[in-house]
C-alpha positions as CSV (number, residue, x, y, z in Angstrom):
1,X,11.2,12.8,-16.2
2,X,8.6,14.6,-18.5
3,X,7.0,17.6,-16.8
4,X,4.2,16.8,-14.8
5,X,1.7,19.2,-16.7
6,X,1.7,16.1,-19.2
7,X,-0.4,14.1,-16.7
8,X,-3.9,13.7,-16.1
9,X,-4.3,11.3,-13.3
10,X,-2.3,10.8,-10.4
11,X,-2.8,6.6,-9.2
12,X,-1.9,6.1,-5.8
13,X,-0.8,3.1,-3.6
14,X,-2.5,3.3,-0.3
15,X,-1.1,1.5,2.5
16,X,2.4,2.1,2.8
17,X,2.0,5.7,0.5
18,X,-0.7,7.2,2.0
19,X,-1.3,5.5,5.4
20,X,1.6,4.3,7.6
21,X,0.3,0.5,7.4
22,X,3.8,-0.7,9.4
23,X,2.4,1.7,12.0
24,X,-0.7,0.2,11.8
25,X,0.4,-3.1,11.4
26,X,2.8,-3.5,14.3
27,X,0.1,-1.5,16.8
28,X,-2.2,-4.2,16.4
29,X,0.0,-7.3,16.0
30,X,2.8,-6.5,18.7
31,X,-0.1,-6.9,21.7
32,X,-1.0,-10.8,19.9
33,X,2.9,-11.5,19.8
34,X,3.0,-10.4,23.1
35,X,0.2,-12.2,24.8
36,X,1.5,-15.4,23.4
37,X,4.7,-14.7,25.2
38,X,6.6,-13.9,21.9
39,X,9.4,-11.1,21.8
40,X,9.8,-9.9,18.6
41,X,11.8,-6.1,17.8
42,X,9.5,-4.3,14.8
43,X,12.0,-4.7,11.9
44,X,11.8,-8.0,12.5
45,X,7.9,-8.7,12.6
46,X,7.8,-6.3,9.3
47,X,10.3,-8.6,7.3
48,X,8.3,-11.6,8.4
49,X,5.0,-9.8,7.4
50,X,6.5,-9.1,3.9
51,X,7.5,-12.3,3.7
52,X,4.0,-13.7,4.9
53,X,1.9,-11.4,3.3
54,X,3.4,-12.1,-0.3
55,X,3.3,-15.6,0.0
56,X,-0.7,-15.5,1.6
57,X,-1.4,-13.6,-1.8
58,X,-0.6,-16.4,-4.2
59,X,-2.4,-18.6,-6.3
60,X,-6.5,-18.3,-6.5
61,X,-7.7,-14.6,-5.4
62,X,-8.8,-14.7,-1.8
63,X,-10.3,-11.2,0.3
64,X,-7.6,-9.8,1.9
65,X,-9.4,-10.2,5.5
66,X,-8.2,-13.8,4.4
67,X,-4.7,-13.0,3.9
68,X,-4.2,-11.1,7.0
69,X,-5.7,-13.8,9.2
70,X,-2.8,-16.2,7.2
71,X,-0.4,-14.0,8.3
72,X,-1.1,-14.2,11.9
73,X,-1.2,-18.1,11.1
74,X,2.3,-17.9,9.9
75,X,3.5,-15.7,12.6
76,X,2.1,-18.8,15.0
77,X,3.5,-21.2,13.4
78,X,6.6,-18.9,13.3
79,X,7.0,-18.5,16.9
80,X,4.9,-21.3,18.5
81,X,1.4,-20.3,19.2
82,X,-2.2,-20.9,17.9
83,X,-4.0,-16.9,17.3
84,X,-7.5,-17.5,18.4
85,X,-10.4,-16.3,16.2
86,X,-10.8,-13.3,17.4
87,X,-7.2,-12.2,16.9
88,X,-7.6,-13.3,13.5
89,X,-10.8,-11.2,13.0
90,X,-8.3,-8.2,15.4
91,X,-5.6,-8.3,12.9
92,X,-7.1,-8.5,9.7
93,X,-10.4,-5.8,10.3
94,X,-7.4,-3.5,11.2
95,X,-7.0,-2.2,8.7
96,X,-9.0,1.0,8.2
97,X,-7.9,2.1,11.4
98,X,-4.0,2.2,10.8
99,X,-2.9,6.0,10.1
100,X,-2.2,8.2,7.8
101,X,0.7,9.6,7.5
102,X,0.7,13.2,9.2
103,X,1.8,14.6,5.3
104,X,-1.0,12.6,3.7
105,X,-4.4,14.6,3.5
106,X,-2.8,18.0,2.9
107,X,-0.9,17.1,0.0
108,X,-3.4,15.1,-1.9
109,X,-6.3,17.9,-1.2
110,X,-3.4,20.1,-3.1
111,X,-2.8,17.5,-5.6
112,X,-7.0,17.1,-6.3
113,X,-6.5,20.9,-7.4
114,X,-4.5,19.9,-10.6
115,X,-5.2,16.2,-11.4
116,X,-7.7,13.6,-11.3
117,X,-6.2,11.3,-8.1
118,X,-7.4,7.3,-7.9
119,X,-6.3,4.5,-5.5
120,X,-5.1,0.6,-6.8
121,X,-5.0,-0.8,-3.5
122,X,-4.3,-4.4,-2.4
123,X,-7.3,-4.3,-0.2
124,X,-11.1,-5.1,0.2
125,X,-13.3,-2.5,-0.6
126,X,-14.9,-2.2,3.7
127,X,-12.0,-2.0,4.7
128,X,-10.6,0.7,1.9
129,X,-13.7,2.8,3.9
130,X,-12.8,3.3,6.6
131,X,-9.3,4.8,5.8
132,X,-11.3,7.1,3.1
133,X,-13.4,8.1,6.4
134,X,-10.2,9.3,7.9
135,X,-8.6,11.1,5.1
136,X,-11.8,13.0,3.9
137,X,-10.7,12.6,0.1
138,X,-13.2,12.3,-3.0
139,X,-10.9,10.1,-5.0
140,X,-11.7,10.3,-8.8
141,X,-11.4,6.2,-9.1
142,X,-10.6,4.0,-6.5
143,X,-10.1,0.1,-7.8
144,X,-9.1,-2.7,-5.2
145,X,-8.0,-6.1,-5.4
146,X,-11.2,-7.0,-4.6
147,X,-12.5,-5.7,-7.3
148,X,-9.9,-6.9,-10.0
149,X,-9.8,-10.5,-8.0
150,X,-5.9,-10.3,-8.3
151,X,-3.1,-8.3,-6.3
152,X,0.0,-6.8,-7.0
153,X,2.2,-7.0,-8.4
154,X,0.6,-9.2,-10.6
155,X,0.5,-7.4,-13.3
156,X,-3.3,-8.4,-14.1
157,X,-4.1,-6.4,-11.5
158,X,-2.5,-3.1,-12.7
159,X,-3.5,-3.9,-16.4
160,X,-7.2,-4.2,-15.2
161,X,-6.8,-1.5,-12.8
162,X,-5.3,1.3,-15.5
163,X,-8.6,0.2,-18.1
164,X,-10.9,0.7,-15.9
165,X,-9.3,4.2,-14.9
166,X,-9.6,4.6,-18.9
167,X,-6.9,7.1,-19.2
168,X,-4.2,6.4,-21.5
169,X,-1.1,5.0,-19.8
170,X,1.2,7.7,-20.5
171,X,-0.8,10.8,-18.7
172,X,-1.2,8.2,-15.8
173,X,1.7,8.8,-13.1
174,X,2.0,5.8,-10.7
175,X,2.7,7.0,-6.7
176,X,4.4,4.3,-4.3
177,X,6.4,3.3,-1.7
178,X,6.8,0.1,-2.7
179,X,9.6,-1.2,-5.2
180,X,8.0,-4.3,-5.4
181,X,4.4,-4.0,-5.1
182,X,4.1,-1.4,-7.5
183,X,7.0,0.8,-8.9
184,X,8.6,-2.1,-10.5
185,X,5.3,-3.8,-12.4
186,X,3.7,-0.2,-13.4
187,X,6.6,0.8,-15.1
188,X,7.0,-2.7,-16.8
189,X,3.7,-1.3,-18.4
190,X,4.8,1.7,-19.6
191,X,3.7,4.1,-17.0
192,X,5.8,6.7,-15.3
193,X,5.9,6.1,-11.3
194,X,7.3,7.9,-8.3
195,X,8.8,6.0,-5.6
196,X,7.6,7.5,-2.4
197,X,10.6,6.7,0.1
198,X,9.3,6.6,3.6
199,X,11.4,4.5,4.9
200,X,14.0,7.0,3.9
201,X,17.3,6.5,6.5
202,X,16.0,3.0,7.7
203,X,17.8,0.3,6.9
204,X,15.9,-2.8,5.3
205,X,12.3,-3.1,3.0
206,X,10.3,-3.2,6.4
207,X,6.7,-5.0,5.3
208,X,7.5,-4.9,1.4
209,X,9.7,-7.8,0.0
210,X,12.9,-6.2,-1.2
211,X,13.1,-5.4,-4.9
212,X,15.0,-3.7,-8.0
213,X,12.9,-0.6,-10.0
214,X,14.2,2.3,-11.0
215,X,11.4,5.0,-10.8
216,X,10.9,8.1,-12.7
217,X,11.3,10.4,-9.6
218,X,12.0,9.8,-5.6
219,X,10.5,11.7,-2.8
220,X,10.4,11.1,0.8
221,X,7.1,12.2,1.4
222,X,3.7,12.8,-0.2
223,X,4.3,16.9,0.5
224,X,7.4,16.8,-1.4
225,X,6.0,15.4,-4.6
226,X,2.9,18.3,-4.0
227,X,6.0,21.1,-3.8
228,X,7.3,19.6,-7.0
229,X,4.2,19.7,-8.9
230,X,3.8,23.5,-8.1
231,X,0.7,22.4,-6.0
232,X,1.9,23.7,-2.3
């Protein structure tokens, strides 16, 4: 790995990265399984949501309030219930209330004091607000998949997402905790990523499909990488 005074821009995953989304996620779906009588341990509702969630992002772009409503269709049909329209509207405006991680906001404030910091997100640009609101970050970019119509890991949506950043690949450094959302299609184009292991001493992917990458540099945590790049 090339020093990190070579980059310019730090591009950041949010959900999963930043904010604990399987947190997030199992607060707000746990009480739907549960009033439908369904039992379910967490592990196993976040393999079913990776599972779900990929599949609900196929094929013709659709907002991603859309694909969390199909996942709670899937989990019905799953375990044997109907969600009524206002868990749908529950689960997938949920979003920009799920937390950040307790590392999150110190280390990118320190981060913002050395590089130029953006968000590619699989996520609509309301809810991508209200999770801003709660970090009280100024990113430099932030480009969604509603913006870019496409999600990752196609790679459409990081190709469109790096031009419209408009720095050249290699002084962009890609930060994730997913293998397969993002560390494995940014560095298929050439850009340098860090795998953000949260899930460090967990067994499993939790709510990310499991994959093979091999990124540039691992870290548990967001503080970790700040430490590293002299920032904290």
């Amino acid at each position: 790995m090339r020093s990190m005074d070579t980059f310019e821009i730090l591009t950041f995953d949010c959900y999963g990265t930043i904010v604990d989304w399987e947190t997030g996620l199992w607060d707000t779906l746990r009480p739907i399984l549960a009033a439908h009588g369904v039992e379910m341990d967490v592990e196993e509702a976040l393999s079913h949501y990776g599972g779900f969630e990929s599949e609900a992002e196929k094929g013709t772009y659709r907002s991603y309030r859309t694909v969390l409503a199909d996942v709670l269709d899937r989990f019905g049909v799953t375990c044997g219930f109907t969600p009524s329209d206002e868990e749908r509207a529950r689960f997938a405006g949920s979003v920009g209330r799920w937390p950040p991680f307790p590392d999150s906001t110190e280390a990118l404030m320190a981060l913002k004091k050395k590089f130029k910091l953006a968000i590619v997100s699989n996520v609509d640009d309301d809810l991508f607000a209200g999770t801003a609101k709660q970090l009280g970050i100024v990113f430099d970019r932030v480009v969604t998949a509603q913006q870019i119509r496409a999600y990752k890991p196609s790679p459409v949506m990081f190709a469109k997402a790096f031009e419209a950043i408009g720095t050249p690949r290699d002084r962009i450094l890609h930060v994730a905790q997913s293998l397969y959302h993002d560390v494995g299609p940014a560095s298929a184009l050439g850009v340098s990523t860090v795998w953000i292991d949260r899930r460090q001493g967990r067994g499993g992917t939790g709510a990310t499909p499991p994959a093979e990458a091999k990124p540039d540099l691992t870290f548990p945590d967001l503080r970790s990488l700040a430490l590293y790049a002299g920032v904290l």
